[in-house]
MIDO-319867 format. One record per residue (C-alpha): residue number from 1; residue in one letter; y, x, z. Coordinates in steps of 0.1 Angstrom, whole numbers. Last residue first. Example, Ala and Ser with C-alpha at 12.3 -4.5 7.8 and 13.67 -1.06 7.14 Angstrom:
! residues 2
<lummi><titi>2</titi><lomi>S</lomi><y>-11</y><x>137</x><z>71</z></lummi>
<lummi><titi>1</titi><lomi>A</lomi><y>-45</y><x>123</x><z>78</z></lummi>
***
This chain:
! residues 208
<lummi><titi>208</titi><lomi>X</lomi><y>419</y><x>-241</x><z>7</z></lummi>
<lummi><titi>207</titi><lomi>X</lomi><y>450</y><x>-228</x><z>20</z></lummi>
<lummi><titi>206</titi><lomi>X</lomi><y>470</y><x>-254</x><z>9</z></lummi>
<lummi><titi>205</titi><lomi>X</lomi><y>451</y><x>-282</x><z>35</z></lummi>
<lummi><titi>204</titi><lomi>X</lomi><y>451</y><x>-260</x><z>60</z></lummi>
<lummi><titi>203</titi><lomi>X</lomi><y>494</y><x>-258</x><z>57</z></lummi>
<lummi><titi>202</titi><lomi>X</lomi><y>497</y><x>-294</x><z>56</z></lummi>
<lummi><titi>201</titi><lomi>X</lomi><y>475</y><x>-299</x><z>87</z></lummi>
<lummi><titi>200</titi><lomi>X</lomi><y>499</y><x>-276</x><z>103</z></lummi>
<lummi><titi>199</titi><lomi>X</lomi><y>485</y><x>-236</x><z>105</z></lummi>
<lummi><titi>198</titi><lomi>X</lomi><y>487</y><x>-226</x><z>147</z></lummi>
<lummi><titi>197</titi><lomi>X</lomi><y>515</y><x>-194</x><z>145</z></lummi>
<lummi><titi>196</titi><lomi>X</lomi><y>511</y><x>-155</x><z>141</z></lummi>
<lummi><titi>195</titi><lomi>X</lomi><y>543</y><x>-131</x><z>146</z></lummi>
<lummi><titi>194</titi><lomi>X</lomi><y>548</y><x>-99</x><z>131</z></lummi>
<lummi><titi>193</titi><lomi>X</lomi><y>583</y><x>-74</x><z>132</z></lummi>
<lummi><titi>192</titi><lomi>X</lomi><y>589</y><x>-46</x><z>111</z></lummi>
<lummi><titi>191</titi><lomi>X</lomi><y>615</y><x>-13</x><z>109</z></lummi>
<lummi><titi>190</titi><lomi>X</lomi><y>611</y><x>-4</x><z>70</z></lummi>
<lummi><titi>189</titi><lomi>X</lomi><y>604</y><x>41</x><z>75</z></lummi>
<lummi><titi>188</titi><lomi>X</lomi><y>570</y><x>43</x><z>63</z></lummi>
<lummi><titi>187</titi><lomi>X</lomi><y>568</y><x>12</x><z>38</z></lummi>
<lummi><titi>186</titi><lomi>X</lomi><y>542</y><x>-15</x><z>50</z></lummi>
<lummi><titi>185</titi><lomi>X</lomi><y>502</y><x>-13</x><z>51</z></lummi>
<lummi><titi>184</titi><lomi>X</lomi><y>492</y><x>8</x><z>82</z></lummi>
<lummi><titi>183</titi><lomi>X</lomi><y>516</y><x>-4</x><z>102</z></lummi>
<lummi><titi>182</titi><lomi>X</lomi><y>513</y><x>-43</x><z>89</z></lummi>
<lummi><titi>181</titi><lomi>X</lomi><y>476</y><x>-38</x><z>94</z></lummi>
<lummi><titi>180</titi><lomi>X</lomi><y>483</y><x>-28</x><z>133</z></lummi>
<lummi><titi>179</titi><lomi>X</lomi><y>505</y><x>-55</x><z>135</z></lummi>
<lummi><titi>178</titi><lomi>X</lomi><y>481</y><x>-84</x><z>122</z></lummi>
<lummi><titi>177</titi><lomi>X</lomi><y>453</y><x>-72</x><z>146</z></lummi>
<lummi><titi>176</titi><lomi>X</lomi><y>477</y><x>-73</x><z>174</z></lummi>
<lummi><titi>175</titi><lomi>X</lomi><y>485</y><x>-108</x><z>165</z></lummi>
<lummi><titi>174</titi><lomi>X</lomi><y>452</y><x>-121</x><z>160</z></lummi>
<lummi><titi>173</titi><lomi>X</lomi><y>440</y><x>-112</x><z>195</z></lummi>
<lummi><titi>172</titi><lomi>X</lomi><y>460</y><x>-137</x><z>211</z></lummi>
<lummi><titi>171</titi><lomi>X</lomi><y>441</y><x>-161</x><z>189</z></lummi>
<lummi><titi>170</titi><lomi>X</lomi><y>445</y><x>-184</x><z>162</z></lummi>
<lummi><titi>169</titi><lomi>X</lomi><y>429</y><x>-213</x><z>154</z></lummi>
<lummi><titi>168</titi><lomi>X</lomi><y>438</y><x>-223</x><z>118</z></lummi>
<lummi><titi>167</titi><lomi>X</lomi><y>459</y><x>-196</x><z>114</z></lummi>
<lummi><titi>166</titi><lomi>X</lomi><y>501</y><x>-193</x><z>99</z></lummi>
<lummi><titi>165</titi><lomi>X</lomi><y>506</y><x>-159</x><z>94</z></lummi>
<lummi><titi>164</titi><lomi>X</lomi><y>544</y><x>-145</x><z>94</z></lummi>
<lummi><titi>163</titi><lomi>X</lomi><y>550</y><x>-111</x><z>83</z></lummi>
<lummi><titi>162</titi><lomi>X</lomi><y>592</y><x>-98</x><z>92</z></lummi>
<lummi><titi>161</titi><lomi>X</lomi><y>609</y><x>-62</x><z>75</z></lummi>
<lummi><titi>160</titi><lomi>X</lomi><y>640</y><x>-53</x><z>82</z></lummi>
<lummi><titi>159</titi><lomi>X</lomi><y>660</y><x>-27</x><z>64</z></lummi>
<lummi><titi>158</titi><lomi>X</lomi><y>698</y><x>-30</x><z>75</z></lummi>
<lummi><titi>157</titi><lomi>X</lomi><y>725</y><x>-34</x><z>42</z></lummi>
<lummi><titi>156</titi><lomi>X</lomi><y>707</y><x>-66</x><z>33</z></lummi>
<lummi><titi>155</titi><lomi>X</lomi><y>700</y><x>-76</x><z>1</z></lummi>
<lummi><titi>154</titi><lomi>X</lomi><y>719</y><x>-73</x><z>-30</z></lummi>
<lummi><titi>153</titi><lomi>X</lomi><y>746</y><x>-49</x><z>-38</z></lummi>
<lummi><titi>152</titi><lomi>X</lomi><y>778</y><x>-68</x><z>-52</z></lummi>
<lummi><titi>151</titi><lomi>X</lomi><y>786</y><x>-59</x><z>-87</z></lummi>
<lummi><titi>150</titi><lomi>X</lomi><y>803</y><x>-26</x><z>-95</z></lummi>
<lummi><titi>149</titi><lomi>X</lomi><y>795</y><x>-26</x><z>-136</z></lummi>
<lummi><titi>148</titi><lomi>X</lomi><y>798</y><x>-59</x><z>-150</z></lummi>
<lummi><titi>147</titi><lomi>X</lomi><y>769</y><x>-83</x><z>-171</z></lummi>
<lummi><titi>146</titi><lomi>X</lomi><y>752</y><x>-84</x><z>-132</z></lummi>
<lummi><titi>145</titi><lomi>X</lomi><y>716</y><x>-76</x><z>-126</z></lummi>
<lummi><titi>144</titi><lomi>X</lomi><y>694</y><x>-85</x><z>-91</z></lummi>
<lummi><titi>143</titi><lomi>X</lomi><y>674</y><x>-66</x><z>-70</z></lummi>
<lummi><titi>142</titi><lomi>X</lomi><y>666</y><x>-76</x><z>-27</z></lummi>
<lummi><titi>141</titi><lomi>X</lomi><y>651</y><x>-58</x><z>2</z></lummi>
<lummi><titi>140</titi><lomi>X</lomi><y>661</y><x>-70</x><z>34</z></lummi>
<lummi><titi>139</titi><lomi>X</lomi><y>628</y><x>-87</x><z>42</z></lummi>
<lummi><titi>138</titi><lomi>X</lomi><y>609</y><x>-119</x><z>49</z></lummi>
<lummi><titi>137</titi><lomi>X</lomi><y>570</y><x>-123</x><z>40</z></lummi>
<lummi><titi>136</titi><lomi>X</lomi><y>551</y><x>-154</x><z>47</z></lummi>
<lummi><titi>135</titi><lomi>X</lomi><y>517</y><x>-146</x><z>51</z></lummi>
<lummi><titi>134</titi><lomi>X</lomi><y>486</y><x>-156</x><z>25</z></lummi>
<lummi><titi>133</titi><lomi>X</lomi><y>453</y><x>-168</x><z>45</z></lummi>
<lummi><titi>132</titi><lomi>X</lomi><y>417</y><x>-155</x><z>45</z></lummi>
<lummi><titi>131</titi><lomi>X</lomi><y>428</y><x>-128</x><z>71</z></lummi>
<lummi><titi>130</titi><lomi>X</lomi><y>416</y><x>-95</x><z>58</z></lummi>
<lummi><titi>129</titi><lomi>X</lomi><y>422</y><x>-101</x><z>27</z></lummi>
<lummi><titi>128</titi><lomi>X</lomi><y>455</y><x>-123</x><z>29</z></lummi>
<lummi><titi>127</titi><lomi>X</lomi><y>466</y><x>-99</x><z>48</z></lummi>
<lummi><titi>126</titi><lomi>X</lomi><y>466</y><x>-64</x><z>24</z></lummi>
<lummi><titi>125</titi><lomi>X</lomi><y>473</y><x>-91</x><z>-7</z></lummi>
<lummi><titi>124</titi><lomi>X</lomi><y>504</y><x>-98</x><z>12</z></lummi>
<lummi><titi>123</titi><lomi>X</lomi><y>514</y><x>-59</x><z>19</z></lummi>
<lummi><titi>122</titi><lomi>X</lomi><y>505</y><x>-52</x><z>-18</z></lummi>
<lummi><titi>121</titi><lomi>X</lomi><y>529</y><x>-79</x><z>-33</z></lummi>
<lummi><titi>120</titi><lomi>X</lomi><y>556</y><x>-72</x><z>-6</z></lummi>
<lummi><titi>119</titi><lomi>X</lomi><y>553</y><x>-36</x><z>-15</z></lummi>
<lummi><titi>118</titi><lomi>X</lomi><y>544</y><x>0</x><z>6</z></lummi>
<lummi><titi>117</titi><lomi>X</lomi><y>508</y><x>0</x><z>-14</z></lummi>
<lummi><titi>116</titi><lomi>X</lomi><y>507</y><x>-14</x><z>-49</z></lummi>
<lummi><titi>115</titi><lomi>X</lomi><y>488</y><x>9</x><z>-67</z></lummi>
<lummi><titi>114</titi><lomi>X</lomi><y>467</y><x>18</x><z>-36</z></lummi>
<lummi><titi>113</titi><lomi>X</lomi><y>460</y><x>-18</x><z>-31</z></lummi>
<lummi><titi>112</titi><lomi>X</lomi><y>446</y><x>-22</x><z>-71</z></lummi>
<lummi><titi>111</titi><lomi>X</lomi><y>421</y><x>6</x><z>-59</z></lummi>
<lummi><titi>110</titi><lomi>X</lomi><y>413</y><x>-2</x><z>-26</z></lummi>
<lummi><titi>109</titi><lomi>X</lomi><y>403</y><x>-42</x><z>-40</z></lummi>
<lummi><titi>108</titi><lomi>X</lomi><y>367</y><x>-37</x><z>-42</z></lummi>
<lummi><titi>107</titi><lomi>X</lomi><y>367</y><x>-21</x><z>-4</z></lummi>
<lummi><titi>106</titi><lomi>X</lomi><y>389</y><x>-51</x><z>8</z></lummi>
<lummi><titi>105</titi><lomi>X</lomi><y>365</y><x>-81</x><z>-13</z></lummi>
<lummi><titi>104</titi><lomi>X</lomi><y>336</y><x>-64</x><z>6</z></lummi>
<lummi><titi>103</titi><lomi>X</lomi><y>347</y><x>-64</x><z>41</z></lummi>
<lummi><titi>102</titi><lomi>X</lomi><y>361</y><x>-100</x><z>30</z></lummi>
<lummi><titi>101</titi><lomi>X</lomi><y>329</y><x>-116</x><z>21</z></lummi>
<lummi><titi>100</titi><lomi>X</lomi><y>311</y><x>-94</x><z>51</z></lummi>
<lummi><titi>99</titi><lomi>X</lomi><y>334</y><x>-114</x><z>72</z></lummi>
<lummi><titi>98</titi><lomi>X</lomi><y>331</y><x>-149</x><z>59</z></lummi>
<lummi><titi>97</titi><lomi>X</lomi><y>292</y><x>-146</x><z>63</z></lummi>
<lummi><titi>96</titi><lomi>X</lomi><y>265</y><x>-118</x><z>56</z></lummi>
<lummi><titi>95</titi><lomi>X</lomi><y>270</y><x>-111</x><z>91</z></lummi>
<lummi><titi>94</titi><lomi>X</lomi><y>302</y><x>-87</x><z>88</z></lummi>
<lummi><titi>93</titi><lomi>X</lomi><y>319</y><x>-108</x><z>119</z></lummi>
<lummi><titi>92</titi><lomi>X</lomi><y>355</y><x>-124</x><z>117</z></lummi>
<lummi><titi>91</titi><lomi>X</lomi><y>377</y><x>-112</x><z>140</z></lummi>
<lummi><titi>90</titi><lomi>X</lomi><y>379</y><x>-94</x><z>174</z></lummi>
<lummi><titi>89</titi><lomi>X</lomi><y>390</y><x>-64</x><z>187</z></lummi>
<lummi><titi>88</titi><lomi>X</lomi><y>384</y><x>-25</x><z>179</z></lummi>
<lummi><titi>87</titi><lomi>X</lomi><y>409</y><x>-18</x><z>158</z></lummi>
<lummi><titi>86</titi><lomi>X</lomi><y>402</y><x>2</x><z>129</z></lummi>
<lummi><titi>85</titi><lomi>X</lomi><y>370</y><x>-23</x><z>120</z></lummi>
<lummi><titi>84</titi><lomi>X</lomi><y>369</y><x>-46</x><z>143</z></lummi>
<lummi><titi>83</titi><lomi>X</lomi><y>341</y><x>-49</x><z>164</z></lummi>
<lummi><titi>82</titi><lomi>X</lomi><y>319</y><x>-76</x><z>179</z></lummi>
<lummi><titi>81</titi><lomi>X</lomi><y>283</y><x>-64</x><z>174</z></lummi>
<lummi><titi>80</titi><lomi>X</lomi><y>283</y><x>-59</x><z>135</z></lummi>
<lummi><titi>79</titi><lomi>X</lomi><y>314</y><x>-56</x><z>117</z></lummi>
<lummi><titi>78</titi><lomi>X</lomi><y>349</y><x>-76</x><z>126</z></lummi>
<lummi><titi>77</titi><lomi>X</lomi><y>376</y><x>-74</x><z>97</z></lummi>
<lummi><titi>76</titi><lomi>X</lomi><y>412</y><x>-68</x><z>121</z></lummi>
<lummi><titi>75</titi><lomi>X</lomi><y>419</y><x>-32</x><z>97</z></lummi>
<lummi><titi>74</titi><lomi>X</lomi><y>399</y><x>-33</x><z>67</z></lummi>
<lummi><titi>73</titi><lomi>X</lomi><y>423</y><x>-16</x><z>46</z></lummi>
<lummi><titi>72</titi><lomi>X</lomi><y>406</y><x>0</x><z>25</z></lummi>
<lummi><titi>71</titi><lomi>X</lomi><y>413</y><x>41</x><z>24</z></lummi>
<lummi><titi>70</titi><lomi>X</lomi><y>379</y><x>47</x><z>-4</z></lummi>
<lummi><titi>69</titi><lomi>X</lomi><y>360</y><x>68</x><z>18</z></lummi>
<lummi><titi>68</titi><lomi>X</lomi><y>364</y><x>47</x><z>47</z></lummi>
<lummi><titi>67</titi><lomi>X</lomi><y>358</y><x>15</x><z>29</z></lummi>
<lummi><titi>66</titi><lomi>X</lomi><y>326</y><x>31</x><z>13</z></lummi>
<lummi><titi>65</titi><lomi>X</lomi><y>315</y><x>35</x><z>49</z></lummi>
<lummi><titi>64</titi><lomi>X</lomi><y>319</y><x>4</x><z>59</z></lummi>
<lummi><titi>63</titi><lomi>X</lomi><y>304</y><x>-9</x><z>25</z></lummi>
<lummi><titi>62</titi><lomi>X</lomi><y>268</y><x>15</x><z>39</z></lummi>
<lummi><titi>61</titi><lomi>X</lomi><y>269</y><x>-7</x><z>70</z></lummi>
<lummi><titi>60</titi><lomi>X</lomi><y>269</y><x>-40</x><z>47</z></lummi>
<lummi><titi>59</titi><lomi>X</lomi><y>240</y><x>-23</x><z>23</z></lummi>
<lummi><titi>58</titi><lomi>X</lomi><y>257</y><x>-22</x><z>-15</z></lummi>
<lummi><titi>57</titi><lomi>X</lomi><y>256</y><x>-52</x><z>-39</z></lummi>
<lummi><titi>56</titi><lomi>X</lomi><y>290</y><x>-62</x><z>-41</z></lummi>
<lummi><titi>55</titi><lomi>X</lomi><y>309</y><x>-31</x><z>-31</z></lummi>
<lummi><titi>54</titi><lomi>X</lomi><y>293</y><x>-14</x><z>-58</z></lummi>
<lummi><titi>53</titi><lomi>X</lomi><y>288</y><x>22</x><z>-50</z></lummi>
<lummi><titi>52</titi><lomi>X</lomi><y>249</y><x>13</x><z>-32</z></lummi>
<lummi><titi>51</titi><lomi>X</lomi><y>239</y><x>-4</x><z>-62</z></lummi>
<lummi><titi>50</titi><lomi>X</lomi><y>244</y><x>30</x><z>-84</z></lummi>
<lummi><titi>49</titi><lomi>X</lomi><y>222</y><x>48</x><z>-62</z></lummi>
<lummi><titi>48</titi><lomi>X</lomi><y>189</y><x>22</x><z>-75</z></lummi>
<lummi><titi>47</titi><lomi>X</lomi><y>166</y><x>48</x><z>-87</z></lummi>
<lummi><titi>46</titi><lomi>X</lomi><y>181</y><x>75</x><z>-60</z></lummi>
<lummi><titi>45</titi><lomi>X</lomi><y>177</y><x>47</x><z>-32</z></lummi>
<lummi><titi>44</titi><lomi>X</lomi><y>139</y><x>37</x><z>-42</z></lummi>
<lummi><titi>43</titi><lomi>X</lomi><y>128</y><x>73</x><z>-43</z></lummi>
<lummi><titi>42</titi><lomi>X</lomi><y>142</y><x>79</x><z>-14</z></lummi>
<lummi><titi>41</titi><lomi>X</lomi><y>120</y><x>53</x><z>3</z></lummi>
<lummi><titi>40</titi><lomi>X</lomi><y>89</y><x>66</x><z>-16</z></lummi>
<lummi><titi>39</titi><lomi>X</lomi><y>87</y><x>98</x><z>1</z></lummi>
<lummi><titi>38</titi><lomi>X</lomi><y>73</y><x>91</x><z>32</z></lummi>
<lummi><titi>37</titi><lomi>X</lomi><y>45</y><x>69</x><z>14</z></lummi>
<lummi><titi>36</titi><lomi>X</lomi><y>40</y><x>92</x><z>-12</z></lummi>
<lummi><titi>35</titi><lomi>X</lomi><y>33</y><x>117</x><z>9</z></lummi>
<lummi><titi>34</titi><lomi>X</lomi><y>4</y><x>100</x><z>27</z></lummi>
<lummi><titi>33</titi><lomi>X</lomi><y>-9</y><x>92</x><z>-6</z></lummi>
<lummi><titi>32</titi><lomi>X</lomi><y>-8</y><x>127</x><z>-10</z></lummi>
<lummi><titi>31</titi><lomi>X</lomi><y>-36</y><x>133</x><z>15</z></lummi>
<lummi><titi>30</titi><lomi>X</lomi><y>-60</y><x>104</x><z>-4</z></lummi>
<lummi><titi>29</titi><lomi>X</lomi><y>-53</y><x>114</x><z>-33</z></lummi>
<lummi><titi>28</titi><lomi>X</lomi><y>-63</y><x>149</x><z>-29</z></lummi>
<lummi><titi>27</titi><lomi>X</lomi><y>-97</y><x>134</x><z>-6</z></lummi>
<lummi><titi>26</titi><lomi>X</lomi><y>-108</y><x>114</x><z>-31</z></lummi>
<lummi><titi>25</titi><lomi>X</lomi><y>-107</y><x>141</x><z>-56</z></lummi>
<lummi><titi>24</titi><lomi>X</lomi><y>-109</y><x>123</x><z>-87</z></lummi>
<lummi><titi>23</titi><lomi>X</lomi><y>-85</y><x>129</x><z>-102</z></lummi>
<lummi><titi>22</titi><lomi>X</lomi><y>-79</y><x>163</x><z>-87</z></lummi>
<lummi><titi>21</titi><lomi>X</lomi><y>-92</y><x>187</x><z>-117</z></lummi>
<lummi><titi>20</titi><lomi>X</lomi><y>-67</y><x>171</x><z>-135</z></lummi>
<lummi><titi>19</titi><lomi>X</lomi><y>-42</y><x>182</x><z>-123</z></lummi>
<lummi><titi>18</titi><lomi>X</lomi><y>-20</y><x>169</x><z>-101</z></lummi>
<lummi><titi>17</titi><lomi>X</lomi><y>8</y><x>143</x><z>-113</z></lummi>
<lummi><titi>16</titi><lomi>X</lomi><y>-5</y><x>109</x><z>-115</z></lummi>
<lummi><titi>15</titi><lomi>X</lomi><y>-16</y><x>121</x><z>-74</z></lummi>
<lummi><titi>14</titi><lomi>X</lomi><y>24</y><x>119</x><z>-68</z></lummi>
<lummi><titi>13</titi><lomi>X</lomi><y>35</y><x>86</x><z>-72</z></lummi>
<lummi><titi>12</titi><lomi>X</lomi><y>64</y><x>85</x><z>-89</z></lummi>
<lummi><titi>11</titi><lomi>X</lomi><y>81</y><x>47</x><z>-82</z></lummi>
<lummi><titi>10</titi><lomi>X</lomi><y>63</y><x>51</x><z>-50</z></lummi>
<lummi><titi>9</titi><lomi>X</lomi><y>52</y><x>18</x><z>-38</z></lummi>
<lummi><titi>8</titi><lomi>X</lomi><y>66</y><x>2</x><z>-5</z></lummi>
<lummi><titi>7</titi><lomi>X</lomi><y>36</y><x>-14</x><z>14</z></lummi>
<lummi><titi>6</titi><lomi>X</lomi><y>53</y><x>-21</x><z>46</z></lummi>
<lummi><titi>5</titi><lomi>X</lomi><y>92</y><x>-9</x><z>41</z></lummi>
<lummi><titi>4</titi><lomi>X</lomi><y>106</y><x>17</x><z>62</z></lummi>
<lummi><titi>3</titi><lomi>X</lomi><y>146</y><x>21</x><z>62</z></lummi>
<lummi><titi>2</titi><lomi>X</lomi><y>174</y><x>22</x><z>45</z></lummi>
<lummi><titi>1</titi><lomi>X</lomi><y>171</y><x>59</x><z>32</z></lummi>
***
């Protein structure tokens, strides 16, 4: 139930269905009417429970909990009253505004994430959701062919793994937000490092 709506009609109210000995009872309808009013909030959520599993259209505290359910990363998106989701800090509030835009974007994206998870193109995508902003990845993976067998190996021979964020306006806050979706997003054992940086004119003007 989302909550109590002035004036909210049943979509099945119950006095249609009594006999017909109670039609005109004014007293039966009267009493159920009653009912109907309590029960008519549920009936609205079971005639529209699709809605509320589309990311799109679904009730911004009921996304939080689809994002849950699902494994979004969500880590660093702010939702109502100044807190992160999976990190408690600061970022862009769930207020119907650039926050609720990405809340939602992460949950409909789980499923192509998932796919992807533990790769450069899955780790970007991961940031660039929450963030509004595609990093600069750097790491010691590498693949290549050669025509002869016992070609040089490419990459490096230690993992490393480095995100760089360039933000408009950045904060100190940023950068822990950045690492903990980094954790949570990159290859188990790939050692990692994160740094966030002011975004040049040049770079704000890409980004948009």
């Amino acid at each position: 139930m989302r909550g109590s709506v002035d004036g909210l009609a049943s979509s099945a109210p119950i006095g249609a269905m009594l006999p017909a000995i109670f039609a005109d009872d004014d007293l039966a309808q009267r009493f159920v009417a009653g009912l109907d009013e309590v029960l008519a909030p549920f009936l609205v959520v079971l005639d529209n429970l699709d809605s509320y599993f589309d990311p799109a259209l679904a009730p911004v505290d009921f996304t939080r909990w689809l994002a849950d359910w699902v494994g979004a990363e969500t880590d660093g998106i702010e939702t109502d009253g100044g807190t992160a989701l999976g990190t408690g800090t600061g970022g862009a509030a769930a207020d119907g505004s650039e926050g609720e835009r990405r809340l939602r974007a992460a949950v409909a994206a789980a499923t192509y994430l998932h796919r992807v998870r533990g790769t450069r193109r899955g780790l970007s995508e991961a940031v660039r959701l929450v963030f509004g902003v595609t990093p600069q990845i750097t790491e010691s993976g590498a693949a290549e062919w050669h025509a002869r067998p016992l070609g040089p190996v490419p990459g490096d021979r230690r993992p490393h793994l480095h995100v760089s964020l360039a933000l408009p306006d950045p904060t100190p806050a940023d950068e822990y937000r950045l690492d903990a979706l980094v954790a949570a997003a990159r290859p188990a054992h790939m050692p990692y490092t994160v740094k966030v940086t002011a975004a040049t004119a040049a770079e704000r003007t890409t980004d948009r």
